[in-house]
N, C-alpha and C positions, 0 to 999 in steps of 0.2 A: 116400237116400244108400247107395253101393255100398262095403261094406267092405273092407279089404285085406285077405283072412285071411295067411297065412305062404306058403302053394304059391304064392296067387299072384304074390307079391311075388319069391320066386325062378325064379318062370317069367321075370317081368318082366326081371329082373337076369340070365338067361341070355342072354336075348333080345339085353338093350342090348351084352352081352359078344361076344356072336355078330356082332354089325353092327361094333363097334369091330374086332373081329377081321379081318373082312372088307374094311372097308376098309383097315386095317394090310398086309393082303397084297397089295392089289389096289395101293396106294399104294407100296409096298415091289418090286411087281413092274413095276410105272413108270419110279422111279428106277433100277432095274434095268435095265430094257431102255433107258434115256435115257441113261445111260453107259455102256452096252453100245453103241449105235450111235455115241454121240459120239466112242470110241476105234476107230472103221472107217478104216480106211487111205484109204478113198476120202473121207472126211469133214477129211480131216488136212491141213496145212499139209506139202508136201514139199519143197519147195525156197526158199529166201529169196534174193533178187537184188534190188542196188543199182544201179537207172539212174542212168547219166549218164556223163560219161569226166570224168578226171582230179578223182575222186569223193577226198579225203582221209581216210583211214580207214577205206575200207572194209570190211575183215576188220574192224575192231571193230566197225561199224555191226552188222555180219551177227551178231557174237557177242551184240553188246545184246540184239537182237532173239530171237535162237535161246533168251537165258536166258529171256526173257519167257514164250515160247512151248513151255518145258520145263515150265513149271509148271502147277497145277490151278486150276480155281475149286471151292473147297470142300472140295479133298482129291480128289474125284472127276472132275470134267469136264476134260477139258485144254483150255489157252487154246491153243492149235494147230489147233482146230475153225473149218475156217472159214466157218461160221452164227454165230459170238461170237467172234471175233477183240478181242481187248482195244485195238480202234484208237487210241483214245485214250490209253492207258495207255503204249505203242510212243511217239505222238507225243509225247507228255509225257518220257518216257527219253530219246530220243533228243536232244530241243533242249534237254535238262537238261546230258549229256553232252557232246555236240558243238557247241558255242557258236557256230561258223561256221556254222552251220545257219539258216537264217531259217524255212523251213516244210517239213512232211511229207507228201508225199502217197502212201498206200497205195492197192495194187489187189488183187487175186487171180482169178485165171486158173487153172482146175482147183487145182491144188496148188502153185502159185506164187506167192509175195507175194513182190509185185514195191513196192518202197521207192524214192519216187524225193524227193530232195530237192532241195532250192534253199539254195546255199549266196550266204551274206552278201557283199556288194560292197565291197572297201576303199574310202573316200572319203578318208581321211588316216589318219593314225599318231598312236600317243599313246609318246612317250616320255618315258624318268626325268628328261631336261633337252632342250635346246633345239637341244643339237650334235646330237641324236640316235641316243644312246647306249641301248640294252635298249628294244627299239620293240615297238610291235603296232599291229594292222589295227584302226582305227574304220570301224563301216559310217554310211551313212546316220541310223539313228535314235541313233546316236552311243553303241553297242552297243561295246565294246572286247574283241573276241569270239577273236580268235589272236595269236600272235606273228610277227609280221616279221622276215624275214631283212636280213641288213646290205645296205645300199642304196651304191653308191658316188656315190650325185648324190641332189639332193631330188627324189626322183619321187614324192611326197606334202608334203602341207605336215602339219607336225609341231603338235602340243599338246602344252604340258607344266602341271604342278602347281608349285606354291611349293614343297607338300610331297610326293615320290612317293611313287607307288603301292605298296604292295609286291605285291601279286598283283591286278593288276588284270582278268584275263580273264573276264569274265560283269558286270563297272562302267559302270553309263552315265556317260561323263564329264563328259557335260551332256545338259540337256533336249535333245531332238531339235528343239525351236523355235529354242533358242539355240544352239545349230548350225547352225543355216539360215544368222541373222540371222549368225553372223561369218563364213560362209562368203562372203554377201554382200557385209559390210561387205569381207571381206579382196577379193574380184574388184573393190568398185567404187575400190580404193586405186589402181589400177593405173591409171586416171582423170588421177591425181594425179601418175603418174610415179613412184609408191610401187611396188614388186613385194614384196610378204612371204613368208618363208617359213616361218616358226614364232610361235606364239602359245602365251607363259604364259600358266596361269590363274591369279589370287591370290586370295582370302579379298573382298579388294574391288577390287583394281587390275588392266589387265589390260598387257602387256607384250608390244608385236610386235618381231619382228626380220628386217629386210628383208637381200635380196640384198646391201647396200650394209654392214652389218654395225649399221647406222642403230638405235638403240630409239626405239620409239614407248610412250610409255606415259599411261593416262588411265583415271579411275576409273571403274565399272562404274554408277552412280549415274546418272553425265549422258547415258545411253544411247549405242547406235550412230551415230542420224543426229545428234544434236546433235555430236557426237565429229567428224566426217565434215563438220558444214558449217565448226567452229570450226578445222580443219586446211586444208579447202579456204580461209577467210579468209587462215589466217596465211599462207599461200605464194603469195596474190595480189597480197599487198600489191609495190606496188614496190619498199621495200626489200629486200626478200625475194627477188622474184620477178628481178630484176637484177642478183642476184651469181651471179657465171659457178660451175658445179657446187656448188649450193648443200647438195642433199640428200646428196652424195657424201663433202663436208667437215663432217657435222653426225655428229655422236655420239649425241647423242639430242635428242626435240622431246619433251617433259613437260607433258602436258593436264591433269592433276589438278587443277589449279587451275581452278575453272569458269569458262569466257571467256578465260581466256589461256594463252599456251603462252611456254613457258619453253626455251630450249637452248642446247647447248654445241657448242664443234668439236674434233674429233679433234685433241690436242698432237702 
């Protein structure tokens, strides 16, 4: 057995302090030069450009993005470096902010991050009531993502709540499936000689209002097609089907009741 006398236990202990040392500088002179290059003007993000025309918001998109891109990772590297561009971080700010937004796609070209978005498609309007009073844009996945300007004609067909909304912009109003299915149900009324143009929602009941100022109403339970074959029945019937402008003279037709329909006429 080799003993440790004292020398050479602080030879030892120099030794390991001399390596920690070395690498402390060599590591120190790393990070050193690694945000020394990463702040090189030719490494930097110079310009930020929004593709597209009649882009909404622009200047702020650009300011989102400019804050992002003002700031460090770590204190030290700027996210302006475009070898780590915070892409994700950008695309997450921006569809947080800008609701009409559906997706983000970034580029960069020398010094240019070029932002080009795909803004959301109206498919209808969600407004406080059914006249269509304080509206906004639903897209597709039934997204209620901006505000709508005043319409002088139904050039959307309206959704409304029993109870409104009070800030609904970033609200899915409904499932995107169940949006489909009454988008449906409302095209194949038209089948029927029904045209609609606004659709409550209730808690469990749902309530259309056609051209004709007509309510249709039937509970959310007996689904669409059943709803659909039990309306097609009642307006086959000859009785029915035989009185001169029948749907014109009717106030409302009241499905709730499962299998019948219940209505009144306009006094």
């Amino acid at each position: 057995k080799v003993l440790n006398t004292s020398k050479l236990y602080k030879k030892k202990r120099r030794r390991k302090i001399f390596k920690f040392s070395a690498f402390l500088f060599l590591f120190s002179s790393f990070i050193s030069s690694l945000v020394y290059l990463s702040r090189q003007e030719e490494f930097l993000v110079s310009e930020i450009v929004i593709s597209g025309d009649d882009i909404v918001g622009r200047a702020e998109m650009i300011e989102s993005v400019s804050s992002i891109l003002d700031s460090y990772y770590l204190w030290l590297i700027p996210k302006a470096n475009i070898t780590i561009l915070p892409r994700s971080e950008i695309r997450a700010t921006l569809l947080e902010s800008f609701k009409r937004l559906k997706s983000i796609e970034l580029n960069v070209d020398g010094g240019i991050l070029t932002v080009t978005p795909e803004e959301r498609v109206p498919v209808a309007l969600y407004c406080s009531s059914v006249a269509g009073v304080d509206c906004y844009f639903i897209d597709s996945e039934a997204l209620i993502f901006a505000r709508a300007p005043s319409f002088s004609g139904p050039s959307y067909f309206i959704y409304s709540t029993e109870e409104s909304i009070s800030e609904p912009i970033g609200i899915n109003l409904l499932a995107t499936e169940e949006l489909f299915a009454l988008s449906r149900f409302v095209e194949s009324l038209k089948d029927l000689n029904i045209f609609a143009e606004s659709l409550e929602i209730g808690n469990d009941n749902y309530t259309l209002l056609t051209d004709k100022r007509m309510r249709i109403m039937w509970k959310k339970e007996h689904g669409l097609e059943k709803t659909y074959s039990n309306l097609s029945a009642f307006l086959s019937e000859e009785s029915i089907r035989t009185q001169e402008d029948f749907l014109e003279r009717v106030e409302y037709l009241d499905l709730k009741v499962e299998d019948k329909v219940f209505y009144r006429f306009w006094k």
